[in-house]
N, C-alpha and C positions, 0 to 999 in steps of 0.2 A: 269924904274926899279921897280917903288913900283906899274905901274899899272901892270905889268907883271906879280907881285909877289901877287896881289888882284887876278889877272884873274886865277895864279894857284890854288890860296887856293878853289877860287869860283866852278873849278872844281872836284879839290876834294872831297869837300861835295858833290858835285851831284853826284859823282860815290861812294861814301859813300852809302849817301841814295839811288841809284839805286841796290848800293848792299845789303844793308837792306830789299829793296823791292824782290827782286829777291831772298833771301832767306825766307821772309814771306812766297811767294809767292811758293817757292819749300817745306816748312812746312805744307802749307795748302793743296799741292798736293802729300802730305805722307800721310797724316790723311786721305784724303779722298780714296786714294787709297790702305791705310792695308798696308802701305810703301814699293808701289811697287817704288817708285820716287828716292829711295837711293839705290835702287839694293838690298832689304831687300826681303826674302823668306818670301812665305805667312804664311809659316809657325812660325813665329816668332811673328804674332799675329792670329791667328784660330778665334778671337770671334768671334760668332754668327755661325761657320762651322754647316752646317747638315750634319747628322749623315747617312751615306750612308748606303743603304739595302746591306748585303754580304753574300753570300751562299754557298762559298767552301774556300778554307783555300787559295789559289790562290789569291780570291776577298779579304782578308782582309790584307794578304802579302805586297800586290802592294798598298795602303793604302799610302796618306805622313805619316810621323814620323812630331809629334805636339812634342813639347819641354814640360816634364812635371814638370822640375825642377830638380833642383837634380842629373843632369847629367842621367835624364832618357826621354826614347823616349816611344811612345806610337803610336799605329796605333788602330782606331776605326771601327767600326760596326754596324750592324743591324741588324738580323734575317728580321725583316719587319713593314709594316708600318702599319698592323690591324692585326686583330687577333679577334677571335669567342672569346662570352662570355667564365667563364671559363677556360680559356687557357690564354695566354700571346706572349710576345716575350721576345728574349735573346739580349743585349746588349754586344758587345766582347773588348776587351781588348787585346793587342799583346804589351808586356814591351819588352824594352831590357836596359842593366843599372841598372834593379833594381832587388837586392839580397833580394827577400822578408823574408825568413828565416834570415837575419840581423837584418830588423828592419820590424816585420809584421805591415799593418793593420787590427786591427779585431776590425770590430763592425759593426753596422749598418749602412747603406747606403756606405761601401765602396767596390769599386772594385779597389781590387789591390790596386794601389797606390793611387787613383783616388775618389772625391768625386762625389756620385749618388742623386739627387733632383729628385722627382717625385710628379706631382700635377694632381688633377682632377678638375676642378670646380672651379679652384683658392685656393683647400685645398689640401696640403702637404698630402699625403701618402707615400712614403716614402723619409726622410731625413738625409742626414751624421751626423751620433753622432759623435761630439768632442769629446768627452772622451774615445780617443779609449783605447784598451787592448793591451797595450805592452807584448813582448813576444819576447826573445832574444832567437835565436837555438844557444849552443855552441858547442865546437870540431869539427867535419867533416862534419854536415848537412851544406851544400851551396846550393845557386845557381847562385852564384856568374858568370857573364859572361853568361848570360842562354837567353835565349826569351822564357816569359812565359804566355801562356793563359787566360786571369779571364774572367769572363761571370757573368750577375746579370740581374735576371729574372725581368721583369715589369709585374706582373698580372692582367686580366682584368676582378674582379669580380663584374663588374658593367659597366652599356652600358655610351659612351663619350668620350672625348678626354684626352690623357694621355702627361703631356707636360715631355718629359725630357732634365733636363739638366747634364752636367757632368764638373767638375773643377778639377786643378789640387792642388796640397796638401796646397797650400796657397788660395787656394777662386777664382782663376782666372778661366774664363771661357773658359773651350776649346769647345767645342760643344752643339748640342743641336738638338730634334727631337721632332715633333708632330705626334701622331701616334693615332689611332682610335679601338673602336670596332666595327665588320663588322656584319651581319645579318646571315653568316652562323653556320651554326649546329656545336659543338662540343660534343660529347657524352664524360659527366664526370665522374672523378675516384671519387670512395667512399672507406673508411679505413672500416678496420673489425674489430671486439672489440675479442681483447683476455679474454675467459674464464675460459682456466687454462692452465698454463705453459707447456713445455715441461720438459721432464729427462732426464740426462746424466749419463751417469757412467763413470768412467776412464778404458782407456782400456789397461788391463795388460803389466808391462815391458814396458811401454813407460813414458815418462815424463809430455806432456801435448795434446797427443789424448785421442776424448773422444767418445761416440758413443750416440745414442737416443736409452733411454729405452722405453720409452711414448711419444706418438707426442702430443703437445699441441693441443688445440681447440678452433679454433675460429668460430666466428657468426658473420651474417649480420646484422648491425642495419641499415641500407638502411637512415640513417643520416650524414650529412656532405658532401663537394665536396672537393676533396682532389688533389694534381695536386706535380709533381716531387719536389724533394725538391734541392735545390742550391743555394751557396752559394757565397758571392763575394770578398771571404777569402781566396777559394780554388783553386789552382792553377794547369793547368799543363805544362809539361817542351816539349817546343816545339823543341830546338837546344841545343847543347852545353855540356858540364859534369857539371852534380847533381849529389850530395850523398845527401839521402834522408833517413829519419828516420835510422834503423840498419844496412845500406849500406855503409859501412867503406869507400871501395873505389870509392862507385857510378859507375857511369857510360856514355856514350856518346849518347845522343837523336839526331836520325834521324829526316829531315825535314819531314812532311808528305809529299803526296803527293798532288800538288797543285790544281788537279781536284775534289780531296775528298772533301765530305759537311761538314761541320763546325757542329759541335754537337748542337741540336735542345735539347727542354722544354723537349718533350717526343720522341724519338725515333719514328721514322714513318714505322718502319719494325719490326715482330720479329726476335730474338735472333735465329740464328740456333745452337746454341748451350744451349739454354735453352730448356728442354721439359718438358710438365706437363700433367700430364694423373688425368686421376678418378676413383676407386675402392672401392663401400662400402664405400663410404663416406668418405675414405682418397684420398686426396690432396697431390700428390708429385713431387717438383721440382726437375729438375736435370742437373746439368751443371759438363759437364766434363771436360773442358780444365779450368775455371776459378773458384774457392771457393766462395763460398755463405756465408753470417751471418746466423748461421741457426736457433737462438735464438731469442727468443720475432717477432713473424716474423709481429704480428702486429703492428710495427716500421718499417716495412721493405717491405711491400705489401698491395698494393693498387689494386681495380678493377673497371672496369666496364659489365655491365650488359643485359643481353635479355631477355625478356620475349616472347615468339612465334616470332621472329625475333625484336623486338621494342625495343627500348634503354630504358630502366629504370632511371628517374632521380634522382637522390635521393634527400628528402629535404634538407635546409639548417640547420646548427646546426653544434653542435660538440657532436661527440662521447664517449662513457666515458671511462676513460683510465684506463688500468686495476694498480691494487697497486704491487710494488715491483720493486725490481732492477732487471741490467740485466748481466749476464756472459757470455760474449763471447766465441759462438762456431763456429769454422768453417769447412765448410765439401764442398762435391762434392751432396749434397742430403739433402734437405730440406722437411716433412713429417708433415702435421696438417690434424686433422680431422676438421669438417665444418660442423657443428650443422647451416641446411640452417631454416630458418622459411620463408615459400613462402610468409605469408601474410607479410611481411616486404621489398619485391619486388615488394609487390601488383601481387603476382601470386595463381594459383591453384593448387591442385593435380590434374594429367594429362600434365599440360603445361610443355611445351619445355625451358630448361634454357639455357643459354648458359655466360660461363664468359670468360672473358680475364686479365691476370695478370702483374701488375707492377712489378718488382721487384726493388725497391731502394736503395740507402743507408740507407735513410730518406728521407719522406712526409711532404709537411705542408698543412696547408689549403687554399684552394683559395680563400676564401669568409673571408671577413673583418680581414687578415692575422695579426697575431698578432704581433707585429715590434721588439718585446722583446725579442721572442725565438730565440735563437741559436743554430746551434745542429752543432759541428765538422765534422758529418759523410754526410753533405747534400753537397757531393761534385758533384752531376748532373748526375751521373753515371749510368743511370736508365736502365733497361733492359726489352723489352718487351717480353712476351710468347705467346705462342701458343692460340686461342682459343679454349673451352674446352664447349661441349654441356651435357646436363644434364637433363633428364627427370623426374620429380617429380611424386614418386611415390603417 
């Protein structure tokens, strides 16, 4: 009886510590496998995930959903994995879960919900500021139940390898992508310096139309590379009912359609509904189905340049920014004259110009981007036009 009762205990402990072992043993085969060993979705730890290249609203759709906290899902992106000096890529963002009008993030380095780290050379260019700017919408603005867009540009004003990383609101890592600069050509945008304002007048019996009495005038200073402006604040509503800004009842957003391309740095077509012509030296935009800022328009257009067919580079530098505030006007028709100075293109009288125009929200600069500035209006929205040739008298 008592060896019976030794021979059971004796057992015991061995199927004890077998089962000790056998759970070590299934622990050490979680860790090593991202806990595929417990029937755990890979999704439940992404570290180290790379950041897939995606190019139609389709490729980033089909995306897993990464957990970002919060009771919010997230699907990632890439525009791509190089990009010419000058130029960049767009990093995307696809939320569902999170009502960003509830509790925005605004500041630097964040998309969306999401914190953005970006290094070159082992130095930080851009980093998530903690302190961000809260900002509660009340009454009807939501977006509560929505799937929505953010995008945040990585620009590449210097040749090398660009590391990013992306985390979710606590520091954890969900992804991460090395991307490069490539040896091909980009021909850059350069800003124009406003030299004297436009005029409005109010135009009778109405309340707040207003018309151009005088088109403002701007000039070449063939200084600065200037590249679309966007932000990783700015959202838009891919599915579901938003009321947004003075839209009481809002409204219901359509899926796109899943073959569409995913919006790019700079539009790679123009606008058919932007056209821009040249007369005596006025400059006029014209968009008939969508309104234009038609004020301070150098905030708001960028170009690039030919000289007898040759891309114009412009040096680096910053522009100088003219003084004064700005009042918003909007119209169907935007009108500047264009005091050109050839020798600031490095051209002659005789030679062939030729320009092509951005049209933005807001511009920044691409060359040693300043991490400070904020502008509300740099939601990516950028509109390209028409090329427009110009012979120097």
């Amino acid at each position: 009886m008592v060896y019976d009762a030794y021979e059971r205990l004796q057992v015991r402990r061995r199927c004890a510590i077998s089962a000790v072992v056998l759970l070590i043993r299934l622990m050490l085969m979680g860790a090593l496998l991202g806990g595929y060993a417990f029937g755990m979705s890979p999704k439940a730890d992404p570290s180290g995930w790379e950041l897939p290249v995606v190019r139609t609203w389709g490729d980033l759709m089909n995306q897993p959903p990464l957990d970002a906290g919060e009771g919010i899902t997230v699907r990632l992106g890439i525009s791509g994995t190089h990009a010419p000096l000058n130029y960049g890529v767009l990093v995307y963002c696809l939320t569902d879960g999170y009502d960003f009008l509830k509790l925005p993030k605004i500041a630097r380095g964040w998309m969306g919900p999401l914190q953005m780290t970006v290094r070159r050379g082992g130095k930080t260019i851009v980093g998530a500021d903690t302190n961000l700017f809260g900002l509660s919408y009340k009454g009807w603005n939501t977006t509560r139940g929505c799937t929505l867009l953010f995008a945040y540009p990585v620009l590449m004003d210097a040749r090398g390898r660009y590391e990013i990383t992306i985390s979710d609101q606590s520091g954890r890592l969900l992804a991460h992508r090395v991307i490069a600069t490539d040896k091909s050509f980009y021909h850059p945008w350069t800003p124009f310096l406003l030299e004297e304002e436009s005029e409005w007048e109010r135009v009778p019996n109405t309340d707040w139309d207003f018309r151009q009495t005088k088109p403002a005038v701007l000039s070449v200073p063939g200084i600065g590379i200037a590249i679309n402006g966007w932000s990783g604040d700015v959202f838009e509503v891919v599915t579901g009912h938003a009321a947004l800004g003075y839209d009481f009842f809002g409204k219901d957003y359509t899926p796109p359609d899943l073959a569409s391309p995913l919006p790019q740095l700079v539009p790679e077509s123009p606008d058919r509904d932007l056209k821009v012509s040249w007369r005596d030296g006025l400059i006029t935009i014209k968009s008939e189905k969508t309104e234009m800022q038609c004020s301070r328009p150098d905030r708001r257009l960028v170009a690039r340049w030919w000289v007898n067919g040759k891309p114009f580079i412009p040096r680096p530098g910053r522009t100088p920014e003219f003084g004064g505030g700005e009042v918003g006007h909007a119209g169907s028709r935007l009108d500047f004259r264009l005091n050109l100075d050839p020798a600031k293109l490095s051209a002659r009288p005789g030679d062939k110009v030729a320009v092509q125009l951005l049209l933005c929200d807001a511009w920044g600069y691409a060359e040693n981007a300043d991490p400070n500035i904020m502008n509300a209006f740099r939601d990516g929205k950028a509109r390209l036009a028409n090329k427009l040739e110009i012979t120097i008298p």
